[in-house]
N, C-alpha and C positions, 0 to 999 in steps of 0.2 A: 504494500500500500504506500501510495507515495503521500508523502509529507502535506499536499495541497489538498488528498483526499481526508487527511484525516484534521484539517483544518477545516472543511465542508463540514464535515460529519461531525466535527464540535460546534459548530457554529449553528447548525441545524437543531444538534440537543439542547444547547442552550436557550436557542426559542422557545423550544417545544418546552423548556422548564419554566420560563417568563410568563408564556402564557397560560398554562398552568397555573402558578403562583396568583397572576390576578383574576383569572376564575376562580381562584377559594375565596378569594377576597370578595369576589362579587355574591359570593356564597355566603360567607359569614355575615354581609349584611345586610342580604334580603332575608339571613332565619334569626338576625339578632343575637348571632351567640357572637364569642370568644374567640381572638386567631390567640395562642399560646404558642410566645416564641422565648427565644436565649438571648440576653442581653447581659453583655458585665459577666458568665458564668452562672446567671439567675436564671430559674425560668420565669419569665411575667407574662400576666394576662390582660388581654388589651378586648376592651368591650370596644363593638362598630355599631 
């Protein structure tokens, strides 16, 4: 695998993680709950 395909194919996961990420988001606050993330080594919860 050459070096530009495997910069493709990060580059494509990493979309594919983003958009992900703000569909939970769009998730958690059309059901009102909690996203629980790490911050500082804490876990905290973040009401939306």
């Amino acid at each position: 695998m050459t070096p530009e395909a495997k910069i493709e194919i990060r580059n494509k996961i990493v979309k594919g993680l983003e958009k992900a990420y703000e569909k939970m988001i769009l998730f958690k606050k059309e059901h009102k709950s909690e996203l629980v993330i790490i911050q500082d080594n804490k876990i905290v919860k973040i009401k939306l």
